[in-house]
N, CA, C and O atoms as a Tripos MOL2 file, in Angstrom:
@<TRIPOS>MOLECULE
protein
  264   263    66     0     0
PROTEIN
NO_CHARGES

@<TRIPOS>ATOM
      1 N          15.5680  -27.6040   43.1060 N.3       1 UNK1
      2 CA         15.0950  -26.2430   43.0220 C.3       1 UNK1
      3 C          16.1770  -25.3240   43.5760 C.2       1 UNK1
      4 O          16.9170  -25.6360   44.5090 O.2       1 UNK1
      5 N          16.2060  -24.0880   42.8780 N.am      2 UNK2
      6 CA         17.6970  -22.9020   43.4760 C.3       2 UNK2
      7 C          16.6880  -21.9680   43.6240 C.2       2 UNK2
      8 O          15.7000  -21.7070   42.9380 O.2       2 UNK2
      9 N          17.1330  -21.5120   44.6610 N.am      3 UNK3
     10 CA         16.2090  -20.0570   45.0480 C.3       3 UNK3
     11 C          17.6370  -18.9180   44.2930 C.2       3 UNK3
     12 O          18.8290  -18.8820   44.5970 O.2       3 UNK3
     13 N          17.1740  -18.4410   43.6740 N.am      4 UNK4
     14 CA         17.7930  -17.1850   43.2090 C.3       4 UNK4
     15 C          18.0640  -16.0050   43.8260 C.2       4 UNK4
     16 O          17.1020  -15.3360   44.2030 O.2       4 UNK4
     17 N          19.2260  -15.5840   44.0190 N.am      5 UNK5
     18 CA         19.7560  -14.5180   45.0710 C.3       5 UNK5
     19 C          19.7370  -12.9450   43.9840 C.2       5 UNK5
     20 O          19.5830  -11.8200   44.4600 O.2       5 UNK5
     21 N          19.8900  -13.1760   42.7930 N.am      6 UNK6
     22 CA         19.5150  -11.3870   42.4880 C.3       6 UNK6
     23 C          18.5070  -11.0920   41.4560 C.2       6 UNK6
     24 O          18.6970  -10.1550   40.6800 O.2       6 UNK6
     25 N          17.3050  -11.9230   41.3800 N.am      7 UNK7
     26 CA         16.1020  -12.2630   40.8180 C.3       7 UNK7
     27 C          15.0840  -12.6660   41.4680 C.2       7 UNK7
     28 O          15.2850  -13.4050   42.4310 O.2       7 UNK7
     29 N          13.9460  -12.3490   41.1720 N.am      8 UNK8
     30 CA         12.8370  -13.2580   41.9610 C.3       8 UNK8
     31 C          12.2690  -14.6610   41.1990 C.2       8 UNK8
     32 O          11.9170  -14.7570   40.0230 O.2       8 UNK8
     33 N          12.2850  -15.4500   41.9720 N.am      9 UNK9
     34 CA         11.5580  -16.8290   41.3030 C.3       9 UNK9
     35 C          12.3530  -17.7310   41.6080 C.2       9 UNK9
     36 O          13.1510  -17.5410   42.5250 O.2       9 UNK9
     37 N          12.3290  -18.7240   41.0290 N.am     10 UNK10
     38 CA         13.1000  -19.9980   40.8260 C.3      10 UNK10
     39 C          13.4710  -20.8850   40.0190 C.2      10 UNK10
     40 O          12.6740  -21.3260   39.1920 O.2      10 UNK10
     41 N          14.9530  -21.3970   40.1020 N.am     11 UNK11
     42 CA         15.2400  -22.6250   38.7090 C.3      11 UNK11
     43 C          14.9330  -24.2550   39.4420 C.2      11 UNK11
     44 O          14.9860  -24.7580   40.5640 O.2      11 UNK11
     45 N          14.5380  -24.7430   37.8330 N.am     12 UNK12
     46 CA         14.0770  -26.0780   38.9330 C.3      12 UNK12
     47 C          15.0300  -26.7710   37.7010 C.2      12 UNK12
     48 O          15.0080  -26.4670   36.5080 O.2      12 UNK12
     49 N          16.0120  -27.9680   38.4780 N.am     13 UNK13
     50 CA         16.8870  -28.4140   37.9500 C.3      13 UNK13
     51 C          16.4120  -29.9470   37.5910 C.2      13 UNK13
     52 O          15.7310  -30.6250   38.3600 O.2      13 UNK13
     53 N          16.9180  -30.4320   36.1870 N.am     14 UNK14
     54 CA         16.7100  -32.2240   36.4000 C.3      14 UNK14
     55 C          17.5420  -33.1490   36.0170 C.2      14 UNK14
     56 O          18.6020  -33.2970   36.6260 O.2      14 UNK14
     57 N          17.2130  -33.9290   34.9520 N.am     15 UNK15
     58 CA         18.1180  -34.8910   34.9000 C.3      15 UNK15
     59 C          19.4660  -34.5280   34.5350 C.2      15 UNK15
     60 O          20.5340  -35.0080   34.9130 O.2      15 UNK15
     61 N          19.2300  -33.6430   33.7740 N.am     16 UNK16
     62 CA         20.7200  -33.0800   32.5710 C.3      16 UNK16
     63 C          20.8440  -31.6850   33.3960 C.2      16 UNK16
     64 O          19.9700  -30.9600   33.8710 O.2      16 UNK16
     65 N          22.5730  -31.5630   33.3850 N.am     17 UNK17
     66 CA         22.5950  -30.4560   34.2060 C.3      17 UNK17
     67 C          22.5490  -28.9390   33.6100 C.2      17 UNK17
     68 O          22.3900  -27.9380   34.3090 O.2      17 UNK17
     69 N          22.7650  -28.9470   31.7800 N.am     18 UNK18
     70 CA         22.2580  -28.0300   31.2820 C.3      18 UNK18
     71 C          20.7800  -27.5690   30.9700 C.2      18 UNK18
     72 O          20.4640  -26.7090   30.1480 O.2      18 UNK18
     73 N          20.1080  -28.1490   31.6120 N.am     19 UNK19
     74 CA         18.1440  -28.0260   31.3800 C.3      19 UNK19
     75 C          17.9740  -27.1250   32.2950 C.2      19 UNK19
     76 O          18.7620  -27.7230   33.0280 O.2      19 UNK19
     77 N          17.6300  -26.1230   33.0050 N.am     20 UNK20
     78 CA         17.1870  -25.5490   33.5230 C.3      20 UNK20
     79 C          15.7560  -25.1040   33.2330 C.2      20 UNK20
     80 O          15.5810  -24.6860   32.0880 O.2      20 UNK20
     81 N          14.6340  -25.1130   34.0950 N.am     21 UNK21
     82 CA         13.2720  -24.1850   34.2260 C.3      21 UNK21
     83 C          12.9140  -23.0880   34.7490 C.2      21 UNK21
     84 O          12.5840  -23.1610   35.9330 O.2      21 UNK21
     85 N          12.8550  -21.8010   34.1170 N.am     22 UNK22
     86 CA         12.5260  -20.8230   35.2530 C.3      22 UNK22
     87 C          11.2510  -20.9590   35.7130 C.2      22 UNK22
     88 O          10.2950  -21.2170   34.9820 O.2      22 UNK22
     89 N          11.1780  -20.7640   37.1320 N.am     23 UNK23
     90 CA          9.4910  -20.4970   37.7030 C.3      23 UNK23
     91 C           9.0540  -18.9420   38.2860 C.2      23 UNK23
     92 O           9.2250  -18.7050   39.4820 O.2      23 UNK23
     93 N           8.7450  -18.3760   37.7950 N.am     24 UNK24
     94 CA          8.5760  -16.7890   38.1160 C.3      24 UNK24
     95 C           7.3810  -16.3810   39.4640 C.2      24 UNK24
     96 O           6.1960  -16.6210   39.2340 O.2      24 UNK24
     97 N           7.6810  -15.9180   40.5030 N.am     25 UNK25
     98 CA          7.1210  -15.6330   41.5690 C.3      25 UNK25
     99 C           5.6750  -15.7640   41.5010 C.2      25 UNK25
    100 O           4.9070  -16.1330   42.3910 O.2      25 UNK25
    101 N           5.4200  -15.4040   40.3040 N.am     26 UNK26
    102 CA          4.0270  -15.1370   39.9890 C.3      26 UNK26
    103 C           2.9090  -16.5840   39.5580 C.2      26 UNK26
    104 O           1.6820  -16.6750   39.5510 O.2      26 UNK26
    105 N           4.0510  -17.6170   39.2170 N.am     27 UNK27
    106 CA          3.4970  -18.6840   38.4990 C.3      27 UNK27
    107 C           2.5730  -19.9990   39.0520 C.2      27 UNK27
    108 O           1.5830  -20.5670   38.5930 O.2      27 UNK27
    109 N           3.5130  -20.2220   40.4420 N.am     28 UNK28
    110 CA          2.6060  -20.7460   40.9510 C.3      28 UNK28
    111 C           1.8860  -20.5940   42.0890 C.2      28 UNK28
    112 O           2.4740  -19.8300   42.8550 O.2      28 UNK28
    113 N           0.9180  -20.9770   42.4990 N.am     29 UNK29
    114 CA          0.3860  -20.5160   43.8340 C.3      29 UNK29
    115 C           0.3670  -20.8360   45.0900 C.2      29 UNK29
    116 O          -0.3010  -20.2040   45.9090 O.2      29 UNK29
    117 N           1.2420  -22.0550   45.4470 N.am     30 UNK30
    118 CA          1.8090  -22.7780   46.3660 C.3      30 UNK30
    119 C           3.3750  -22.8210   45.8300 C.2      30 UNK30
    120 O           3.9280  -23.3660   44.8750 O.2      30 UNK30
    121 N           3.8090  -21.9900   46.9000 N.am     31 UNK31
    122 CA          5.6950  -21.4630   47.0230 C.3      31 UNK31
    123 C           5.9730  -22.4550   47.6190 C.2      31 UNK31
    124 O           7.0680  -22.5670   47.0680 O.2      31 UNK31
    125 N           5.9420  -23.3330   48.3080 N.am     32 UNK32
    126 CA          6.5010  -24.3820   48.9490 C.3      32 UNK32
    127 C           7.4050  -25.2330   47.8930 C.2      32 UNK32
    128 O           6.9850  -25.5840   46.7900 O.2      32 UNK32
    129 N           8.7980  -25.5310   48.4300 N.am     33 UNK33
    130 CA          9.7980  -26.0140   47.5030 C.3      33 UNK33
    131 C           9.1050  -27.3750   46.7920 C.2      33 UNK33
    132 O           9.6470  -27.6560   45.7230 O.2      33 UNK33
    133 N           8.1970  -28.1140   47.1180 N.am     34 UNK34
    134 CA          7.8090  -29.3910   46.6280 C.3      34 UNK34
    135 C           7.0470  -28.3780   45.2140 C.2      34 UNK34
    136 O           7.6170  -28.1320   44.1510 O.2      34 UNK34
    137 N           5.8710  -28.0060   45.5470 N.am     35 UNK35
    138 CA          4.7930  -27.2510   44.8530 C.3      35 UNK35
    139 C           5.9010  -26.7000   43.6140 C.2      35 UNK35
    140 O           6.0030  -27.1970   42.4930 O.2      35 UNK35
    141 N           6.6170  -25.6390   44.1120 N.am     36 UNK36
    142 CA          7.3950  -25.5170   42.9280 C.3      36 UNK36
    143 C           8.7020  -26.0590   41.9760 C.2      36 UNK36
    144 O           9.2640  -25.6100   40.9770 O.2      36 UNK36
    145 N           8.8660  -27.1790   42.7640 N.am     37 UNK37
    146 CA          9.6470  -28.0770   42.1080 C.3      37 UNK37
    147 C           8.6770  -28.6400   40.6250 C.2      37 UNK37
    148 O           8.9420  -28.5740   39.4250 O.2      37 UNK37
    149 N           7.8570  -29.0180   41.1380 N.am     38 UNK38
    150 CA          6.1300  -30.0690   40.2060 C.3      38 UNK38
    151 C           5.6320  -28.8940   39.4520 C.2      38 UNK38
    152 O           5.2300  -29.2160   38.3340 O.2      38 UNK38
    153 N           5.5050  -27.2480   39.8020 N.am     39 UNK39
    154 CA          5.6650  -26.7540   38.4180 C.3      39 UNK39
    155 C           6.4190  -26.6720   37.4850 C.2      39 UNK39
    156 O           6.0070  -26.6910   36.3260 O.2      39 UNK39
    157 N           7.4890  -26.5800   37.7540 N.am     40 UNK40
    158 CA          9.0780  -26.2290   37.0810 C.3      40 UNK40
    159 C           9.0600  -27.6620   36.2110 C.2      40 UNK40
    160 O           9.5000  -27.5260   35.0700 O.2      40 UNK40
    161 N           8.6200  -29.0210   36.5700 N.am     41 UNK41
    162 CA          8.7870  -30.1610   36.0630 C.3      41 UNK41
    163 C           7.3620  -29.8700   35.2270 C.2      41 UNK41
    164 O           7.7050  -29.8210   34.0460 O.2      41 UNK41
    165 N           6.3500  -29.7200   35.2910 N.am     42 UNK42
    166 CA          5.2740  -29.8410   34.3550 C.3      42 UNK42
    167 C           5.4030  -28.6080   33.5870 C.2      42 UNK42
    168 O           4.8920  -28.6200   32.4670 O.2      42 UNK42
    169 N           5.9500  -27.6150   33.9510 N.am     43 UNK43
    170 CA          6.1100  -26.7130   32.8070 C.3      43 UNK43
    171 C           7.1170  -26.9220   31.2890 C.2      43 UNK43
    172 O           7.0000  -26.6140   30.1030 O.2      43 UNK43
    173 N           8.1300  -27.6290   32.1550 N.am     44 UNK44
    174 CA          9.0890  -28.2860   31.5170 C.3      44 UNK44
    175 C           8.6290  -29.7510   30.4000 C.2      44 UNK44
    176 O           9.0670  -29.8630   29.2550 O.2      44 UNK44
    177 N           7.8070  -30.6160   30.9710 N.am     45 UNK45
    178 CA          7.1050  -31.1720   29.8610 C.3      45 UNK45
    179 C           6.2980  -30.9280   29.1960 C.2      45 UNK45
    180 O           6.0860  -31.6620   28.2310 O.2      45 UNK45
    181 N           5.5740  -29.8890   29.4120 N.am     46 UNK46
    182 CA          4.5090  -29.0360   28.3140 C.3      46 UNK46
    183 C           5.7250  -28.5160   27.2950 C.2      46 UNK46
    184 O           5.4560  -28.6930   26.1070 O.2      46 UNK46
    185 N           6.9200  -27.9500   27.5510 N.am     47 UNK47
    186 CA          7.8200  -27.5540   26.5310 C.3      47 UNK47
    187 C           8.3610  -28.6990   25.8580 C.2      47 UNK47
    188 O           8.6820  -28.5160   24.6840 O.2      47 UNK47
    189 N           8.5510  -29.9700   26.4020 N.am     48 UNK48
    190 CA          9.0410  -30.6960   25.6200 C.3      48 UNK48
    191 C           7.5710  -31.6090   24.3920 C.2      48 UNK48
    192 O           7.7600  -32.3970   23.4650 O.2      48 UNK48
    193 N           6.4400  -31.1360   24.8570 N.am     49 UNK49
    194 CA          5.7570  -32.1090   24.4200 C.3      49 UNK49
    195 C           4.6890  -31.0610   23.4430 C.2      49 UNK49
    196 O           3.9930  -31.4940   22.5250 O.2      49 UNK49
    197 N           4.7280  -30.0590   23.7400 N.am     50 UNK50
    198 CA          3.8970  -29.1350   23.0900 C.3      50 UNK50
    199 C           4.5970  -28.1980   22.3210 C.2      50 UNK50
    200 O           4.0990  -27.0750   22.2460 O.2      50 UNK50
    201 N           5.9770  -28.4930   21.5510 N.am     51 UNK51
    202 CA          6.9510  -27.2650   21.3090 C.3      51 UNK51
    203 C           6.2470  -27.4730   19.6440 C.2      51 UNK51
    204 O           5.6310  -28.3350   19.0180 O.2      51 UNK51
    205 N           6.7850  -26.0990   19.4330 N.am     52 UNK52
    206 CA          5.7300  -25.4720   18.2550 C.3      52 UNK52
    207 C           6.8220  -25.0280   17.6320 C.2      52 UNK52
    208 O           7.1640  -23.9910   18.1990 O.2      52 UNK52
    209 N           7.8560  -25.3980   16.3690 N.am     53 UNK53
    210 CA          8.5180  -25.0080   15.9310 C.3      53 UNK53
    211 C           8.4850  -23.3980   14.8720 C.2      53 UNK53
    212 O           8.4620  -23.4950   13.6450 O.2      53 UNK53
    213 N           8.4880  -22.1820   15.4840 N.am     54 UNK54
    214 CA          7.8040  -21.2280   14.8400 C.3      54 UNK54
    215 C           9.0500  -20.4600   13.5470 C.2      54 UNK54
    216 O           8.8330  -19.5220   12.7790 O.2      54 UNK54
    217 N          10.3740  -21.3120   13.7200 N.am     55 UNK55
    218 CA         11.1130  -20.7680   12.3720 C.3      55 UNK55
    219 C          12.3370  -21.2910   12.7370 C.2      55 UNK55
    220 O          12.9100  -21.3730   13.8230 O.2      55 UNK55
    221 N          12.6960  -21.7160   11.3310 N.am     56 UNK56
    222 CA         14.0500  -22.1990   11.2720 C.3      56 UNK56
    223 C          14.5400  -22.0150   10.3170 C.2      56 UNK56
    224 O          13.9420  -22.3920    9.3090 O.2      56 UNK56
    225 N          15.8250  -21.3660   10.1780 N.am     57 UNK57
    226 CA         16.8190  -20.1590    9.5780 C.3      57 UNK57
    227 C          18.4560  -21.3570    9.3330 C.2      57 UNK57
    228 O          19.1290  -21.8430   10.2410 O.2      57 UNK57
    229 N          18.6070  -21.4750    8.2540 N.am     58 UNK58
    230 CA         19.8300  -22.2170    7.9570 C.3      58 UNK58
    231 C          20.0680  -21.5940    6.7120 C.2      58 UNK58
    232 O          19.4760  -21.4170    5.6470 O.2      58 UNK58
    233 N          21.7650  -21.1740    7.5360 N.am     59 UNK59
    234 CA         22.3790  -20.4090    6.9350 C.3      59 UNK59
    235 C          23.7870  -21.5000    6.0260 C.2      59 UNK59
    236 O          24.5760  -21.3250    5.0970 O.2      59 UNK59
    237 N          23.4670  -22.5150    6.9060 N.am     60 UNK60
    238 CA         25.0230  -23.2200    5.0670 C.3      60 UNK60
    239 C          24.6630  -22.7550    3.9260 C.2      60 UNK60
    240 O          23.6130  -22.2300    3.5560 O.2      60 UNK60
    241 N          25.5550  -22.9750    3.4390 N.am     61 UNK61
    242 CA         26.2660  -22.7450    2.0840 C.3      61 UNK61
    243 C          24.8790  -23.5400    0.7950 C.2      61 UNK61
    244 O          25.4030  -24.6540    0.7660 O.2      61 UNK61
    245 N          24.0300  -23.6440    0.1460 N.am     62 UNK62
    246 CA         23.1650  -23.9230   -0.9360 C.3      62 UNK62
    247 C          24.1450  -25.1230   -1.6190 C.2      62 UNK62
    248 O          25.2750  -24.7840   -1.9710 O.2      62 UNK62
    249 N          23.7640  -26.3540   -1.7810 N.am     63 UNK63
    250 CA         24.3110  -27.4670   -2.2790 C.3      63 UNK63
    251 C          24.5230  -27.4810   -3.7350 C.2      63 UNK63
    252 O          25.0090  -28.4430   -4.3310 O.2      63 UNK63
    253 N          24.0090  -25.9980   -4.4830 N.am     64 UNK64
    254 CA         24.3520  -26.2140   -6.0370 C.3      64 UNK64
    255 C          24.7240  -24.2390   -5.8340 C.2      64 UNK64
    256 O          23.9820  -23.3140   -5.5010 O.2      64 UNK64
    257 N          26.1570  -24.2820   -6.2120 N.am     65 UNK65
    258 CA         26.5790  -22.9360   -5.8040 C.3      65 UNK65
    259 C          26.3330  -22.2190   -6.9930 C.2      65 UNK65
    260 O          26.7160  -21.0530   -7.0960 O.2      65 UNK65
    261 N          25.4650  -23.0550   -8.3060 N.am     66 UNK66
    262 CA         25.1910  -21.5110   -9.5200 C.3      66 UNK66
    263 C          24.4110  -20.8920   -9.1050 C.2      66 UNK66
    264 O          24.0620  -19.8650   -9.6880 O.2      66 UNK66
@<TRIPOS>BOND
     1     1     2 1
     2     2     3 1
     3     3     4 2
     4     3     5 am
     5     5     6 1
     6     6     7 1
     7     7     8 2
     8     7     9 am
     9     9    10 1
    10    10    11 1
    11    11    12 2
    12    11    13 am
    13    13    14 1
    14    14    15 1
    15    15    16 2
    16    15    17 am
    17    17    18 1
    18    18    19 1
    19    19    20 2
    20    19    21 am
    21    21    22 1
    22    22    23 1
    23    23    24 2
    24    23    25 am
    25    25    26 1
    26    26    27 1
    27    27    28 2
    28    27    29 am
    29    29    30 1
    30    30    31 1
    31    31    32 2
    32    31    33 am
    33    33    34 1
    34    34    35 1
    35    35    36 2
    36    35    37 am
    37    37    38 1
    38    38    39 1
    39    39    40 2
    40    39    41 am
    41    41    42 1
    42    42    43 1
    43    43    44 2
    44    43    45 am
    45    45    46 1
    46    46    47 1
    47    47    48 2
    48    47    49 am
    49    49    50 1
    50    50    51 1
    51    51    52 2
    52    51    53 am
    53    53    54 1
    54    54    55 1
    55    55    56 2
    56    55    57 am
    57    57    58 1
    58    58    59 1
    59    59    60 2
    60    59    61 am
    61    61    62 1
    62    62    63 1
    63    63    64 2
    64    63    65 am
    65    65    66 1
    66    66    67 1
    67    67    68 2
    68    67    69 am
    69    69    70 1
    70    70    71 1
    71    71    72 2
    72    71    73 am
    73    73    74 1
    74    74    75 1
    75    75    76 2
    76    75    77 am
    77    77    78 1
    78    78    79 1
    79    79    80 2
    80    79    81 am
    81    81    82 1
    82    82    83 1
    83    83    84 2
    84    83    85 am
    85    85    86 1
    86    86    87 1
    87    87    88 2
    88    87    89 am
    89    89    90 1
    90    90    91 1
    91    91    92 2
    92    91    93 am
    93    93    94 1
    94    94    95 1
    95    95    96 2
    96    95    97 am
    97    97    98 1
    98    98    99 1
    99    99   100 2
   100    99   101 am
   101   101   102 1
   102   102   103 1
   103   103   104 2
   104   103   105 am
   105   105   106 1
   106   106   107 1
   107   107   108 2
   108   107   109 am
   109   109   110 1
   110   110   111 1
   111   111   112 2
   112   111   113 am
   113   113   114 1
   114   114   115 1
   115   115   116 2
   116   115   117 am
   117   117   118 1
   118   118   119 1
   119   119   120 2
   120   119   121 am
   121   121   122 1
   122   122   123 1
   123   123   124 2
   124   123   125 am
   125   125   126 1
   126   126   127 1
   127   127   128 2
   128   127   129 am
   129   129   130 1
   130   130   131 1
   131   131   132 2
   132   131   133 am
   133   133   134 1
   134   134   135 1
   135   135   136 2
   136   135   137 am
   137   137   138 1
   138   138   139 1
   139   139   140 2
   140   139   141 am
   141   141   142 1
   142   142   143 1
   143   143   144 2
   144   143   145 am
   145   145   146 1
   146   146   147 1
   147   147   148 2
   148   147   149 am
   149   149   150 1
   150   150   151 1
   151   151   152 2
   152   151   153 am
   153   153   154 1
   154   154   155 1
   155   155   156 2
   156   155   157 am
   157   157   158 1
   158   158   159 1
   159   159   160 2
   160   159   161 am
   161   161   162 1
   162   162   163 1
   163   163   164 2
   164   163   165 am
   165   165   166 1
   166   166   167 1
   167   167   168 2
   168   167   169 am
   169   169   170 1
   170   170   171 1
   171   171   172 2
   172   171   173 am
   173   173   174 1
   174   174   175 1
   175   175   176 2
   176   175   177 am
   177   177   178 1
   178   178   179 1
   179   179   180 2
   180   179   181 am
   181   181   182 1
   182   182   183 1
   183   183   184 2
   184   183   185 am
   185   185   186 1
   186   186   187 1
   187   187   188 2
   188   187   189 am
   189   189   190 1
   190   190   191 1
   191   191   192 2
   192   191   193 am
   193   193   194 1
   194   194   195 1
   195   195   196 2
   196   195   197 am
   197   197   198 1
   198   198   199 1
   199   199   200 2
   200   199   201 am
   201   201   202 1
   202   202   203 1
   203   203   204 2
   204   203   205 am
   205   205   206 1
   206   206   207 1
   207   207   208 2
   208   207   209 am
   209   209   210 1
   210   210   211 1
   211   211   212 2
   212   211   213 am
   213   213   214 1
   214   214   215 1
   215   215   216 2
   216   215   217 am
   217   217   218 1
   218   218   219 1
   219   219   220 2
   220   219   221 am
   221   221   222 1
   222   222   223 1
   223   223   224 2
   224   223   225 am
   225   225   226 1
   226   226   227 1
   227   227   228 2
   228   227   229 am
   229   229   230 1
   230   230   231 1
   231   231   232 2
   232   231   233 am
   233   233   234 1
   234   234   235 1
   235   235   236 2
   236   235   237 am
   237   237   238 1
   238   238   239 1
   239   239   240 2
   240   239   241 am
   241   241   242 1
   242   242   243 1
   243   243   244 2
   244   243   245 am
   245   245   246 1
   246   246   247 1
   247   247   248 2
   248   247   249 am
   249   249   250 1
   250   250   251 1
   251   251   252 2
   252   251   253 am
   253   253   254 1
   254   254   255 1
   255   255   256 2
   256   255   257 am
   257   257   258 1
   258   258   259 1
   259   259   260 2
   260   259   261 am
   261   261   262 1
   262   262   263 1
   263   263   264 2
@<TRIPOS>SUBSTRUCTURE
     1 UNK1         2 RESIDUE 1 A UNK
     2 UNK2         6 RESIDUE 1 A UNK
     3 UNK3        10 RESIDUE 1 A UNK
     4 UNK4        14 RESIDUE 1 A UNK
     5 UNK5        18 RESIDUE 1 A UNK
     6 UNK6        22 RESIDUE 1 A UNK
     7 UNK7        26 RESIDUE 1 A UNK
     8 UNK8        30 RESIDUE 1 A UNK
     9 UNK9        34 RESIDUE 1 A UNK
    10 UNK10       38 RESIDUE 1 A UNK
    11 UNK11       42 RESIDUE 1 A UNK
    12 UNK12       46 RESIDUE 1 A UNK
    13 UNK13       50 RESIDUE 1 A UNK
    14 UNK14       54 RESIDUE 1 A UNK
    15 UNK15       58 RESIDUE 1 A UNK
    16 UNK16       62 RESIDUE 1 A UNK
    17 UNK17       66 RESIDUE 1 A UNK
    18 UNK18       70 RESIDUE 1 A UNK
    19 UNK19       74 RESIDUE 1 A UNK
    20 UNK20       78 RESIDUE 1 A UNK
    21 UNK21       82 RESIDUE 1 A UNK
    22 UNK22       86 RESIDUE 1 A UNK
    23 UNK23       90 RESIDUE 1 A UNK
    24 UNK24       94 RESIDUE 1 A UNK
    25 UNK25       98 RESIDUE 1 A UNK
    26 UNK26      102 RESIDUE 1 A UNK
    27 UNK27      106 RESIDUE 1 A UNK
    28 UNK28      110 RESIDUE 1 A UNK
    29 UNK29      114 RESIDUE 1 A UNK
    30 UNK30      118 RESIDUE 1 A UNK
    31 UNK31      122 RESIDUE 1 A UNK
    32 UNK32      126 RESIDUE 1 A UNK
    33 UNK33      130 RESIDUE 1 A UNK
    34 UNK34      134 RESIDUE 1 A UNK
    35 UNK35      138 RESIDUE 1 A UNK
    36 UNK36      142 RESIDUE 1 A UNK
    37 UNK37      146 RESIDUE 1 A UNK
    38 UNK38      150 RESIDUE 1 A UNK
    39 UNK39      154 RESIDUE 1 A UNK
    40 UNK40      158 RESIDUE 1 A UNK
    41 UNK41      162 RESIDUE 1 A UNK
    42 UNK42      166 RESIDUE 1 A UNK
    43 UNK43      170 RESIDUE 1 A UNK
    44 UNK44      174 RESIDUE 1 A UNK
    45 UNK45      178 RESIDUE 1 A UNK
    46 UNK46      182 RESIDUE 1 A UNK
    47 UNK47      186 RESIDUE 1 A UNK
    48 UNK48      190 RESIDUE 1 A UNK
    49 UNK49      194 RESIDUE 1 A UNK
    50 UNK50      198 RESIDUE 1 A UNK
    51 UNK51      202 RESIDUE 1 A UNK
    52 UNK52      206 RESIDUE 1 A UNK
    53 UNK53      210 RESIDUE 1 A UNK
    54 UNK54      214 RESIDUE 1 A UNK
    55 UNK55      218 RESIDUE 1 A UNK
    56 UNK56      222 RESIDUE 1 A UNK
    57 UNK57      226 RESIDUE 1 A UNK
    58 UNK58      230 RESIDUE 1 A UNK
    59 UNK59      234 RESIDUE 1 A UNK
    60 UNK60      238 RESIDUE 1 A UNK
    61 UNK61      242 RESIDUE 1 A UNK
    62 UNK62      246 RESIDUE 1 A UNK
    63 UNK63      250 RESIDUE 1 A UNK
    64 UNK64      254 RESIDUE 1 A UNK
    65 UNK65      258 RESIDUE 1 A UNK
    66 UNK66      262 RESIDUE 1 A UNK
């Protein structure tokens, strides 16, 4: 967990060092670094497990150029 110096809230870090979670001041209700570590991680698998693909835009080139 990083406490953020010019924002309020927190990033909760894991296996991969590009994953980051934000946890926003507001989110959970026990601030204690454990408490918001275990949101930042269950918020983070609701995104990996509940992701809702809402549009996907591919821009190559059309495989028959008439």
């Amino acid at each position: 967990m990083i406490d953020l110096k010019d924002a309020e809230g927190w990033v909760v870090t894991g296996q991969h060092n590009d994953v980051l979670t934000y946890v926003g001041p507001d989110e959970p209700q026990d601030q204690s670094k454990i408490a918001v570590g275990l949101f930042g991680r269950a918020k983070r698998h609701r995104d990996g497990t509940e992701l809702h693909v809402v549009h996907v835009e591919d821009k190559r080139g059309s495989a028959d150029p008439a």
